[in-house]
C-alpha positions in Angstrom: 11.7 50.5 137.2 14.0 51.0 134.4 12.6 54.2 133.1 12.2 55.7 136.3 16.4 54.8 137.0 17.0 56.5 134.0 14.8 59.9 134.3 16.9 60.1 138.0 20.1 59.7 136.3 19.4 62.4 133.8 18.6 65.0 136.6 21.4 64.4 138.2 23.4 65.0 135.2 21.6 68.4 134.3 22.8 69.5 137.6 26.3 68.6 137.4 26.2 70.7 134.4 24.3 73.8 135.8 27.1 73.7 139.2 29.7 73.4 136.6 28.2 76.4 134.6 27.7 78.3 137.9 31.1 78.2 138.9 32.5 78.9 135.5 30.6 82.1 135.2 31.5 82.5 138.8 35.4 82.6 138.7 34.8 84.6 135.1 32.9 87.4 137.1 35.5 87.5 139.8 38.5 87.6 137.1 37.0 90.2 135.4 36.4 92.3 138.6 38.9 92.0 140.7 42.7 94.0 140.3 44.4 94.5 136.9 47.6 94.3 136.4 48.6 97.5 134.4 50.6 97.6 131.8 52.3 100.7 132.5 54.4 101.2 128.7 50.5 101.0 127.2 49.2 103.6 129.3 52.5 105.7 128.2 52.0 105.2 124.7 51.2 108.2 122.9 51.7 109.7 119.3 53.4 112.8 120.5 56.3 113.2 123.1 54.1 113.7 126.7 55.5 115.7 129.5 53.8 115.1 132.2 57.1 115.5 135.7 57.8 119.4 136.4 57.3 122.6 135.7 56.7 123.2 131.8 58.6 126.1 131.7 61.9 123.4 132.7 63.4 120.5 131.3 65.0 120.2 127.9 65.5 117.3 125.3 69.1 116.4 126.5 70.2 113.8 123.4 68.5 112.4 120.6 69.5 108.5 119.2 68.9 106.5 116.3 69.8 102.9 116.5 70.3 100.2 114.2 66.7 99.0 114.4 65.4 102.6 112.9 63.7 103.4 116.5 64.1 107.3 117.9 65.5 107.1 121.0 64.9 110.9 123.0 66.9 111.6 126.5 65.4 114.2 128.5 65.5 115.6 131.8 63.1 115.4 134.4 60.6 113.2 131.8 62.9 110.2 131.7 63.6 107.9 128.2 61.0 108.2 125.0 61.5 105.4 122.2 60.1 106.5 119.1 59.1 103.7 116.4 58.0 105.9 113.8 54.0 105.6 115.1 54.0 106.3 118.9 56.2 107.2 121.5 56.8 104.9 124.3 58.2 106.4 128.1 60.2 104.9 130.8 60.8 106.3 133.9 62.5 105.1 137.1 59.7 102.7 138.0 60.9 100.6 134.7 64.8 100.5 135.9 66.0 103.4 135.0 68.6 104.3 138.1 67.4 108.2 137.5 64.6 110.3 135.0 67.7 113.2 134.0 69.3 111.3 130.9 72.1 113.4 129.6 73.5 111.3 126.9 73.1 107.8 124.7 75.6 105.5 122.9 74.6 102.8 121.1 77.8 100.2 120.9 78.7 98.2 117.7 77.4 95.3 119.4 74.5 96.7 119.4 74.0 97.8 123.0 72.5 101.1 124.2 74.6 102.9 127.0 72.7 105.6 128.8 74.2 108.4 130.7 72.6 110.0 133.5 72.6 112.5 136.4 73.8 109.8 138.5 75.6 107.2 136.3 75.0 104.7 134.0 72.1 101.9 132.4 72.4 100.1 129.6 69.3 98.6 127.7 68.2 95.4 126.9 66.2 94.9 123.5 65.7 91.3 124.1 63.9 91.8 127.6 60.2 90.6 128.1 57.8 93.1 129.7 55.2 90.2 129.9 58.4 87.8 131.3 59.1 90.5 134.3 62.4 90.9 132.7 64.5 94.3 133.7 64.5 96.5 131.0 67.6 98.5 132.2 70.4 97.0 134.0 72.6 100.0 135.9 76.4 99.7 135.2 78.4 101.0 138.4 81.6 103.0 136.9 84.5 101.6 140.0 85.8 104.8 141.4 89.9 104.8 142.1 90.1 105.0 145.9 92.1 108.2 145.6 89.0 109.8 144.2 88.8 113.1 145.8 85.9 114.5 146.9 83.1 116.9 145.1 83.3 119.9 146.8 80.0 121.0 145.3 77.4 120.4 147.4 74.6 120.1 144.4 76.9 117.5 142.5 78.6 115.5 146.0 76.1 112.2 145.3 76.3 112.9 141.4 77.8 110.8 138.8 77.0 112.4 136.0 78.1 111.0 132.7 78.5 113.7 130.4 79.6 111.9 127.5 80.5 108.8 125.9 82.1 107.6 122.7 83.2 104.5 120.8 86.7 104.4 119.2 88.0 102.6 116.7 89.8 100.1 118.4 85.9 99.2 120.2 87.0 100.9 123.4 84.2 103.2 125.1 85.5 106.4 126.5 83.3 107.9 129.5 83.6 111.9 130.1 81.8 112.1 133.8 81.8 114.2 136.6 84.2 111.8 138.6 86.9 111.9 135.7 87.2 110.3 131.8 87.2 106.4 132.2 87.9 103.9 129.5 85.9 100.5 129.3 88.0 98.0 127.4 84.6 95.1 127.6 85.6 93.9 131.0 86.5 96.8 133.1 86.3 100.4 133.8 90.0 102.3 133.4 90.6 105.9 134.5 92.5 108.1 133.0 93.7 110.3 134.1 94.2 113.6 132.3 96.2 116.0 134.4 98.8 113.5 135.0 98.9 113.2 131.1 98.8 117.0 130.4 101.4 117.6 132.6 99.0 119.7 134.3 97.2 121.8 132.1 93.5 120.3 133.2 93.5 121.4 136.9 90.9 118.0 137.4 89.3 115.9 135.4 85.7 117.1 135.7 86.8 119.8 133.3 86.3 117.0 130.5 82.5 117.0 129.1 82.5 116.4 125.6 85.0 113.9 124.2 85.3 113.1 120.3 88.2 110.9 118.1 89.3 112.5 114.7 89.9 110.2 111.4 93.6 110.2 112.7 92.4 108.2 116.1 93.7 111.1 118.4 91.4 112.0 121.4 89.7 115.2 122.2 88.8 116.5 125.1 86.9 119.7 125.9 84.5 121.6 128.3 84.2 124.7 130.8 86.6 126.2 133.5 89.1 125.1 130.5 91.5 127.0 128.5 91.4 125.7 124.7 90.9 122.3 124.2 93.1 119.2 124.2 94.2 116.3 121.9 95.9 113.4 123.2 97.5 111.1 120.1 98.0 108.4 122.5 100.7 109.4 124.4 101.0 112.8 125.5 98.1 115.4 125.7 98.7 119.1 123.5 96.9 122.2 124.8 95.5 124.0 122.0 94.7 127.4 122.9 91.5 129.4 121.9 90.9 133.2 120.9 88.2 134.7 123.4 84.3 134.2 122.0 82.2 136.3 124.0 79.2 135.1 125.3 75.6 137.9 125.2 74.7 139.8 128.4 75.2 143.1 129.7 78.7 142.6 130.9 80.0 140.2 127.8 81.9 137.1 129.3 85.1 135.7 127.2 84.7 132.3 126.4 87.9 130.3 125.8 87.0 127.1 126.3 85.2 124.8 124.2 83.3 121.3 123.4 84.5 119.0 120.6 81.7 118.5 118.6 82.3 116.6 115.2 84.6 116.2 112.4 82.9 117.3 109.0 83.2 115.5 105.6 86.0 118.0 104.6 88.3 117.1 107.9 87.5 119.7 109.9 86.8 119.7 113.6 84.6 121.3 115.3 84.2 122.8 118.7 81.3 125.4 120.4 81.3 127.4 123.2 78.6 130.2 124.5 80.5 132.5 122.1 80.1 130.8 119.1 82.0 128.3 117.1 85.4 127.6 116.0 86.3 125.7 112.9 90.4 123.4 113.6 92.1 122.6 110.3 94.1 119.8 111.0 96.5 120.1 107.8 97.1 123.5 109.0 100.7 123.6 110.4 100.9 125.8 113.8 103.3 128.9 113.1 103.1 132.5 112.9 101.7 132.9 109.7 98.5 130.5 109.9 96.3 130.5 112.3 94.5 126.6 112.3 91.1 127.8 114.1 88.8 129.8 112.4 85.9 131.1 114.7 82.6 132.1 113.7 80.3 134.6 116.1 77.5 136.8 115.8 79.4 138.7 113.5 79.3 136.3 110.9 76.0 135.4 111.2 75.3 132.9 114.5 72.6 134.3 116.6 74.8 133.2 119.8 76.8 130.2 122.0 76.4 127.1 120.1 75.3 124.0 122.3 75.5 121.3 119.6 76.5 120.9 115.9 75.2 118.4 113.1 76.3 117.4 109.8 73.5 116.5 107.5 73.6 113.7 104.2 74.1 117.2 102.1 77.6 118.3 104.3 75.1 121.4 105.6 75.8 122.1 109.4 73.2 122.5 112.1 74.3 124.4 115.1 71.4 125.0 117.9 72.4 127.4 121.2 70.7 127.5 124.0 69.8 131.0 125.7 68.0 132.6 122.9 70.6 131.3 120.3 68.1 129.2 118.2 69.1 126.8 115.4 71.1 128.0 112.8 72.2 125.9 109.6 75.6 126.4 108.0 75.8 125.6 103.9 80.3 126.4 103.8 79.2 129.7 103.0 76.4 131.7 105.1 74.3 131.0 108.2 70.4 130.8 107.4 68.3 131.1 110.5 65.2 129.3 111.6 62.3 130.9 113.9 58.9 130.7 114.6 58.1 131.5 111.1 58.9 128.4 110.2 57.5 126.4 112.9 59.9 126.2 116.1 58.4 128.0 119.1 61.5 127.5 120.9 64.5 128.5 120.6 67.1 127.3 123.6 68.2 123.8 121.1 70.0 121.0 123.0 70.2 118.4 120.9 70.1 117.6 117.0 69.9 114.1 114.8 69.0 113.8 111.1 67.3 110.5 110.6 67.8 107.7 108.4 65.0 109.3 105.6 66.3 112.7 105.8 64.1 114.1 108.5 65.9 116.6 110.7 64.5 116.2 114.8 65.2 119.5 117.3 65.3 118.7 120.8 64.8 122.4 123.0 64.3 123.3 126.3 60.6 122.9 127.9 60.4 119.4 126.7 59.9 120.4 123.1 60.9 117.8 120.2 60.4 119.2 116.6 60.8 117.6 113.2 61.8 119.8 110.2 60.3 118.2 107.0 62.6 120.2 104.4 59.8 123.3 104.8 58.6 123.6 108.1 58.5 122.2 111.5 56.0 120.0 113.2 55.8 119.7 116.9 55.9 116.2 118.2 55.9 117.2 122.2 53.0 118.5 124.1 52.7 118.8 128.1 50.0 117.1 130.3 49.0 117.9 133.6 
């Protein structure tokens, strides 16, 4: 009998092991054919910039960011946030937290935090987020509004607000230039300030201010259209600078006295663009009748047009890119040297500038294109997908 107790026991151990199998392979087959979760930052991974929202003929390369970590950071509108890491190009659109796809500017703080501006406020990103955790990769920072705020008459702008511009001072305060006004975060809260109060009225609002920039002295400046000049404010009262008239191409040439703030070179000088050209502020230049502190350089002197956005390079060589036809131009203190399709860039509307950390200058231009000048030529990074 013993034998015969033993071969039983054996077959029913086989065939625990076979229904075991069985349902092994069974809940592997179902696993393996049944829904996926995507990965959606994998399937928007690419070795070029990818537009794929909008007409092609539309859309530009707003701002272009570098942060501490090496990664490109490229702010576009309509196609949402690219990171760069020097090998491919990573997207994120609304669907990953961003509160719109138009991104208009970027800050990265000292602490190491990356403020983005867009059509209709503001995000910041989080580096230390978890895709695979379900962490939020953008947390949307609402800018209080005082309750005095007057209402946007402009019906395309009434549910906007836009943040134009943003900058760090010394002191580790953020400025904000938006559409509802300038506001200054201190770490803890949103302040506004307000400028025609200030100016003793020489801004008629305060969505006049769209490009804001601090000087190696620590006073404020403050530019942008339906202006006259620009403004410095030294921390206690605001001075109206006043602009000679730059005008802008077309058949009934515009005068442009207004102007952006755009940087302050090695030498000291500042900086500021408008559709006419550029104008160059000597700060050690004493006001009178004799001197004359702005310089302004047109098409006269060698500018192809309005100037959108200026860039020093490691050699002290300006950039200056203009939308409209303008092209990118580069300055050397002496003569303006043009770039074209000759050398590679098949656009030539430039909205944003940024030499990298090796050298390596990126163009950001309208119709989503990104370019990188490698001392010779340029090589198109973008391309457009249907």
């Amino acid at each position: 009998m013993q034998p015969l107790i033993t071969k039983i026991g054996m077959k029913k151990y086989f065939s625990s092991i076979q229904i075991f199998t069985f349902c092994a392979l069974l809940v592997f087959v179902i696993a393996c054919n049944g829904p996926v979760k995507k990965n959606l930052h994998q399937e928007n991974e690419h070795p070029k910039l990818i537009k794929t929202i909008g007409d092609p003929k539309y859309g530009s390369v707003q701002c272009i960011l570098e942060d501490k970590a090496g990664n490109l950071w490229f702010g576009t509108t309509e196609n949402g946030l690219y990171k760069f890491d020097g090998k491919i190009f990573s997207r994120y659109l609304m669907d990953d937290g961003l509160n719109s796809n138009n991104i208009s500017y970027m800050l990265e703080d000292k602490e190491g935090k990356i403020w983005i501006g867009t059509h209709v406020g503001l995000c910041i990103y989080n580096p230390s987020a978890s895709i695979k955790k379900g962490d939020k990769l953008f947390t949307e920072i609402k800018i209080p509004l005082p309750k005095d705020q007057p209402i946007n008459k402009n019906e395309l702008y009434r549910n906007s607000h836009w943040v134009f511009n943003m900058m760090q001072a010394k002191n580790g305060k953020i400025w904000f230039a938006t559409i509802d006004g300038v506001f200054i975060y201190d770490g803890k809260t949103f302040i506004p300030f307000n400028i025609s109060k200030i100016s003793g009225g020489f801004l008629s609002s305060n969505n006049n201010a769209e490009r804001i920039l601090e000087d190696n002295a620590g006073n404020i400046w403050f530019g942008g259209r339906g202006t006259e000049g620009v403004f410095c404010y030294d921390g206690k009262t605001i001075t109206n600078f006043k602009l000679e008239a730059l005008f802008q191409d077309g058949p009934k040439p515009k005068p442009n006295t207004w102007a952006w703030p755009q940087l302050q070179d090695k030498n000291g000088n500042i900086w500021f663009s408008n559709w006419g050209g550029v104008y160059r502020y000597n700060p050690s230049v004493s006001v009178n009748k004799d001197t004359k502190p702005f310089t302004s350089f047109t098409k006269k002197d060698g500018l192809r047009g309005g100037v959108t956005k200026i860039m020093e390079d490691k050699n002290g060589n300006l950039w200056l890119g203009g939308d409209a036809g303008s092209g990118l131009s580069r300055f050397d203190g002496k003569s303006f040297t043009q770039f074209t399709k000759k050398e590679g860039l098949l656009n030539n509307s430039i909205w944003s500038i940024l030499e990298d950390k090796s050298g390596n200058i990126w163009v950001g231009t309208r119709e989503t294109g990104l370019y990188l000048f490698d001392g010779k030529s340029f090589i198109t990074y973008s391309e457009y997908k249907q």
